[in-house]
C-alpha positions in Angstrom: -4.2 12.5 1.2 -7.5 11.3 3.0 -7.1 14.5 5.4 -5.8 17.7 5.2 -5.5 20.2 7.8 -6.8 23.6 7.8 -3.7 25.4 7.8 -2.8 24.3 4.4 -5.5 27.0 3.4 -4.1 29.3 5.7 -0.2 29.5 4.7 0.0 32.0 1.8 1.8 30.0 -0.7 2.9 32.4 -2.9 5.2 34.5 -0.4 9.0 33.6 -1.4 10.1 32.6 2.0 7.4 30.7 4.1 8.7 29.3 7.8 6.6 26.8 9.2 7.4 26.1 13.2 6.1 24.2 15.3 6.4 20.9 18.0 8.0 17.6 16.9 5.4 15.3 16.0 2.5 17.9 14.9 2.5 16.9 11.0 4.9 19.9 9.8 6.9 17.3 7.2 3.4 15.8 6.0 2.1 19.0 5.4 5.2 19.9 2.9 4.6 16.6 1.6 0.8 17.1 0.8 1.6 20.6 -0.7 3.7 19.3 -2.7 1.4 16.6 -4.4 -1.5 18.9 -4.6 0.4 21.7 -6.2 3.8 20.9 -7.9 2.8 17.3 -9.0 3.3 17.9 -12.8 6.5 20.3 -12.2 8.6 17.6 -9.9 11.7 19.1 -12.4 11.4 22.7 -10.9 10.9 20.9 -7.3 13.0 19.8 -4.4 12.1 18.5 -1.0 15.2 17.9 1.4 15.2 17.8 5.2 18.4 19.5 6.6 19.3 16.3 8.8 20.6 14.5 6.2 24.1 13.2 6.2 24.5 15.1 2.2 25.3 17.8 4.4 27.5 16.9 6.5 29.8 17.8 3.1 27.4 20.2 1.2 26.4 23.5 2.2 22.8 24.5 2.0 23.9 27.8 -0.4 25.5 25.0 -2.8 22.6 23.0 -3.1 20.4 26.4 -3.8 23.2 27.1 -6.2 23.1 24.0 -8.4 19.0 23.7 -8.0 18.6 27.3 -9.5 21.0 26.2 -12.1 19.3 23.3 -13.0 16.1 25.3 -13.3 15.1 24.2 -9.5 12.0 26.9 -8.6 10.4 25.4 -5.5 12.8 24.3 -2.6 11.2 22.7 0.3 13.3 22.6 3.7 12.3 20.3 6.0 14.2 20.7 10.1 16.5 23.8 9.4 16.8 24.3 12.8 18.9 20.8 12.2 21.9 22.6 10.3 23.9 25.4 11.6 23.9 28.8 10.5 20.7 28.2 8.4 19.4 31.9 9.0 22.4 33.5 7.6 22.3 30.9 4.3 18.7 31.5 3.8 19.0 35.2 4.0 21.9 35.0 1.3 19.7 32.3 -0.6 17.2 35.0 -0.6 19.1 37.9 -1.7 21.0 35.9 -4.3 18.2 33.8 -5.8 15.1 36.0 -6.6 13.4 33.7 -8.5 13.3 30.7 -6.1 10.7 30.0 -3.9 11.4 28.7 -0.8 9.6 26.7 2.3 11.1 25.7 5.3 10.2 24.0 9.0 11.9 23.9 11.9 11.2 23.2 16.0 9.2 25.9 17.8 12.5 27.3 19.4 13.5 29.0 15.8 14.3 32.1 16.3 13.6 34.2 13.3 13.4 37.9 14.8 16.9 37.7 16.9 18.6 35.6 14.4 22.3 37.3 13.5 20.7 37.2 9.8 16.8 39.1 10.9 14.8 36.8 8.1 11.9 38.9 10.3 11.7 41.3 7.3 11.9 38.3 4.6 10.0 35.5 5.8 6.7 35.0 6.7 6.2 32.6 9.5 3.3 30.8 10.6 2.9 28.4 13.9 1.3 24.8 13.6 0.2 23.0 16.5 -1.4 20.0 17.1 -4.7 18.4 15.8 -7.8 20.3 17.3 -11.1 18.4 18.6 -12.4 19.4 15.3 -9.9 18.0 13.1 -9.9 15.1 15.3 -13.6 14.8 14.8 -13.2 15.2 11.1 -10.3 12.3 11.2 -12.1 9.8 12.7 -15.8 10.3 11.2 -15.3 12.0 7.7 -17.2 14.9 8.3 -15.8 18.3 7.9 -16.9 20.8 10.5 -16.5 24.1 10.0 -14.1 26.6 12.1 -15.7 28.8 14.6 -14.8 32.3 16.4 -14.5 32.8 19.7 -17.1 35.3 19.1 -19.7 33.1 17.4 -19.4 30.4 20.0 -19.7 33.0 23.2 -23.0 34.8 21.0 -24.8 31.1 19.6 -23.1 28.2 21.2 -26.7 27.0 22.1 -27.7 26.8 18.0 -23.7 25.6 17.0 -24.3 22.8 19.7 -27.3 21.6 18.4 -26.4 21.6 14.5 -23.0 19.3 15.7 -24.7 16.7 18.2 -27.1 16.3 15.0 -24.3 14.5 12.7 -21.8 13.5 15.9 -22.4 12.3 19.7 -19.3 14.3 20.9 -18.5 12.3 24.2 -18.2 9.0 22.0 -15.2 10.8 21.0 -13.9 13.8 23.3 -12.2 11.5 26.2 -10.1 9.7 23.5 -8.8 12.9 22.0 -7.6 14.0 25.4 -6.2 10.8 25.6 -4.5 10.5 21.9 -6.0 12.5 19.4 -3.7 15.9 19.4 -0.5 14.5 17.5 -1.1 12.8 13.9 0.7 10.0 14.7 -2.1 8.4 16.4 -3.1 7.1 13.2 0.0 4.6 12.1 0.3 2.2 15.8 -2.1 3.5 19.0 -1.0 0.7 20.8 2.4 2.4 20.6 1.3 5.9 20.9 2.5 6.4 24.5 6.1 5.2 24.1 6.2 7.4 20.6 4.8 10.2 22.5 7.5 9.3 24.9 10.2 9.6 22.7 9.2 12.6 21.6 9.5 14.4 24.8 12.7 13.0 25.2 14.1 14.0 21.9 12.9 17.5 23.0 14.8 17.8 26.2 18.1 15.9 25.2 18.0 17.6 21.9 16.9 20.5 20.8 16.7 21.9 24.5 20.8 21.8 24.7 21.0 22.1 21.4 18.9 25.4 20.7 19.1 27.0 24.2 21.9 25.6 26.0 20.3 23.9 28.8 23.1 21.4 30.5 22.3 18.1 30.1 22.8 17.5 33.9 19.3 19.0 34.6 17.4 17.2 31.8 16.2 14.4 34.0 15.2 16.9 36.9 13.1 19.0 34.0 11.4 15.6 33.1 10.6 15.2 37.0 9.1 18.7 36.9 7.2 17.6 33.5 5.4 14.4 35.5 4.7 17.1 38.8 2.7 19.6 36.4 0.9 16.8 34.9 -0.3 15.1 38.2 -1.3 19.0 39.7 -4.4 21.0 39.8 -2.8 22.9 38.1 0.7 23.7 38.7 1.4 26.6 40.9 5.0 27.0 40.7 7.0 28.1 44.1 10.3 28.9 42.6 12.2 29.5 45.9 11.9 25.5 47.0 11.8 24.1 43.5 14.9 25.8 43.1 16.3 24.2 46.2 15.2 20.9 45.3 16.6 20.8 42.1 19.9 23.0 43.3 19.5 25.0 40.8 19.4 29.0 41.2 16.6 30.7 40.3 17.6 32.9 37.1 18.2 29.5 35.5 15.1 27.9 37.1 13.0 30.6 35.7 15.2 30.4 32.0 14.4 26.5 31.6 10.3 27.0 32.9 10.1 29.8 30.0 12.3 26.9 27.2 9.6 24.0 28.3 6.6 26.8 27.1 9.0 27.9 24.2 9.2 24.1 23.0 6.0 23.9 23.5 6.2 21.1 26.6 4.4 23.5 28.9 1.8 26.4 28.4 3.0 29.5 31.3 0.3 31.5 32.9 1.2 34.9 33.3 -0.5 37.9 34.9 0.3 39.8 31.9 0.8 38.3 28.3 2.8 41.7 27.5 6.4 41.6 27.2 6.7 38.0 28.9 10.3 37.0 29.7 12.7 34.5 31.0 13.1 35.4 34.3 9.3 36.1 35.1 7.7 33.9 37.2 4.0 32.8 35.5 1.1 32.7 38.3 0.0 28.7 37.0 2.1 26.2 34.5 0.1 23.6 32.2 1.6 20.8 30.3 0.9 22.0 26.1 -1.8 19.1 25.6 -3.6 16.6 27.6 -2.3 13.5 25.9 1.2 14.6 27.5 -0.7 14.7 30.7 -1.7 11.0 30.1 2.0 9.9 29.3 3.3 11.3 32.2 0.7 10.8 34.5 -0.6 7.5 33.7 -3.5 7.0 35.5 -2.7 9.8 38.2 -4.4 12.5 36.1 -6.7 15.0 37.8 -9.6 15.7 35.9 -9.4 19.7 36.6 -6.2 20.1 35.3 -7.2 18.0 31.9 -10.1 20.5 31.9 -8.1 23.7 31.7 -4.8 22.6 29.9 -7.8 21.2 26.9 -9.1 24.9 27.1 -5.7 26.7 27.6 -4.8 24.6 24.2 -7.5 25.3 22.0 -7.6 29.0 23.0 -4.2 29.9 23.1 -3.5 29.2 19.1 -5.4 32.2 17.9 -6.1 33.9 21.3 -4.2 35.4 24.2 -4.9 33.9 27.6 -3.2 35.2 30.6 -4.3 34.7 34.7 -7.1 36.3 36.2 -7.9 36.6 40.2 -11.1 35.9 39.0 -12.3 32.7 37.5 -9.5 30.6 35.2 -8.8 32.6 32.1 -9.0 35.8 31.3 -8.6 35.8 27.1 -8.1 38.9 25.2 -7.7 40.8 27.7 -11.9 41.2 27.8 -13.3 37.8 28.6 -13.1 35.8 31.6 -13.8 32.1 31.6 -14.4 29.5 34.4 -14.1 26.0 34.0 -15.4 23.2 35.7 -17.8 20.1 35.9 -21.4 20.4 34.7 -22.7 21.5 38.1 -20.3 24.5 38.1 -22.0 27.2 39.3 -21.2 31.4 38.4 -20.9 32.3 41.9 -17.4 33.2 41.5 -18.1 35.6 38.6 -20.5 37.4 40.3 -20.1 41.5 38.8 -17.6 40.5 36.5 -18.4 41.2 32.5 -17.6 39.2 29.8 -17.6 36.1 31.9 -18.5 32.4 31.2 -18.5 29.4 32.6 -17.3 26.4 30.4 -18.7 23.4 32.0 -17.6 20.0 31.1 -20.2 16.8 30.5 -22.8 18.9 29.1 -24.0 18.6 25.8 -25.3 22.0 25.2 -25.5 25.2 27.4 -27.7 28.0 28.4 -27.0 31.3 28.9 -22.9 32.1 29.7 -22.6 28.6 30.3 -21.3 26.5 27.5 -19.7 23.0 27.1 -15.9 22.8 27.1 -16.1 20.4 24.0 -17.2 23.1 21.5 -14.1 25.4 22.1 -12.6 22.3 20.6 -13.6 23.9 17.3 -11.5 27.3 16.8 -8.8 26.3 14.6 
């Protein structure tokens, strides 16, 4: 209970049906759990945590357990991993319907599919994405101060002045290069001398699991997507030529395309498109980056390239509350208005030369001048 993320203030608690998605690892179950103690401590009776993976229901429906908790006087039901337990949209939805005074949380992987589920909770629930520690909550973690959020907005107008005010209370190199390293999944905290093989795991888990599991992807070319996984993370970035990576995998293209949009949808890889609009499986995005750079340091080891930690730490922290899609001009363009180049601190603006909105986000730089500003403080958005 020593830290608490943001989003808990975020999530609007008293909605009847709240879905919470997101990657394995990212703190979805300790979130529940904190919730939980803050709020419902003195009515445990009328509360019921259960994750959907437990063996209870490999006899038990999740409609017979809403049943007998309503009857018991059960008003707060807490599901942890639906995506674990089959048919779970079309239960809910009934749960819903039947059960008006219940109140009802669940989490599930990033694949759930709420909108083209048979059941449409779309009109129901309300669903809100979680993703992995920012630099700021990282920051917050390790040294006990709480920084405040900032816009995109306030950081493009006065990153100068919100530079300043942070290096005052925290030297942010003594911390940044371990955060790309280890600092975007909670887990960090229990055993980091174990935090590669647990990061590890989870990847696997991901592609042998819920990949198959959720979106049908044949175990066969699980080990060639894990090769892809370790190419991405050792490129510049990844520029994907889906004509020979088809052939080298022998798979055909359709399908190639299909499994490059699950690795984004499971939040494995972050696709670059040309347009953010109407994004599809079989569209072929213009860069690929792994999700976070402490995926880029499990897979890569000490092969990492230190302009593709640079954007995929950018692409990460923007992409939560932004929309960030390729430009032919500079790295980013991000709402569809501002164009963003990153590089090292010498980086220069020649390549934004009569372009609007544009910045340079230079890394190794303290503070900024002008449209240049240090990559660390976009660490700070969420």
């Amino acid at each position: 209970m020593t830290f608490i993320r943001s989003a808990m203030e975020e999530i609007h608690w008293e909605a009847r049906l709240i879905g919470i998605k997101g990657a394995r690892g990212i703190g979805k179950t300790t979130l529940l759990l904190q919730y939980i103690k803050l709020h419902h401590s003195k009515s445990l009776a009328e509360t019921l945590y259960v994750s959907l993976d437990s063996i209870w229901f490999n006899t038990h429906s999740l409609v017979e357990l809403a049943s007998k908790f309503e009857l018991a006087g059960g008003k707060y039901l807490f599901l942890d991993e639906v995506h674990k337990y089959p048919g779970w949209a079309q239960e809910l939805k009934n749960i819903y319907d039947d059960y008006p005074t219940l109140k009802i949380v669940f989490t599930g992987s990033s694949l759930l599919e709420i909108l083209n589920s048979r059941a449409d909770l779309s009109r129901r629930a309300i669903v809100y994405r979680m993703q992995g520690f920012s630099f700021r909550e990282y920051l917050s973690m390790e040294t006990g101060i709480v920084f405040d959020k900032l816009s995109l907005e306030n950081i493009l107008a006065n990153h100068l002045g919100l530079a300043t005010t942070i290096i005052e209370k925290i030297k942010p190199f003594q911390h940044f290069g371990n955060y790309l390293k280890y600092g975007y999944y909670p887990f960090y905290k229990e055993q980091l001398a174990l935090y590669d093989m647990r990061l590890g795991e989870v990847i696997n888990m991901v592609l042998e699991i819920e990949l198959p599991l959720l979106r049908g992807v044949e175990l066969a070319y699980i080990n060639k997507l894990k090769q892809l996984l370790v190419v991405i993370a050792k490129s510049s970035p990844f520029v994907p030529n889906i004509s020979k990576l088809s052939e080298k995998i022998i798979i055909n293209r359709a399908t190639l395309l299909a499994y490059i949009h699950y690795l984004d949808e499971v939040d494995l890889t972050r696709n670059l498109y040309k347009d953010a609009h109407g994004t599809s499986a079989l569209q072929k995005p213009s860069k690929v980056f792994l999700e976070n750079t402490n995926i880029i340091y499990t897979l890569a080891q000490e092969n990492t390239n230190t302009g593709n930690l640079r954007e995929t730490f950018f692409a990460n922290q923007l992409s939560f509350k932004h929309r960030i899609t390729y430009t032919g001009q500079g790295d980013f363009l991000v709402d569809d208005k501002y164009t963003f180049e990153i590089g090292g601190k010498d980086k220069s603006g020649k390549q934004l030369k009569g372009v609007h909105d544009s910045f340079i986000v230079a890394d190794n730089i303290l503070s900024g001048h002008g449209n240049k500003i240090p990559l660390w403080l976009f660490g700070f958005l969420y």
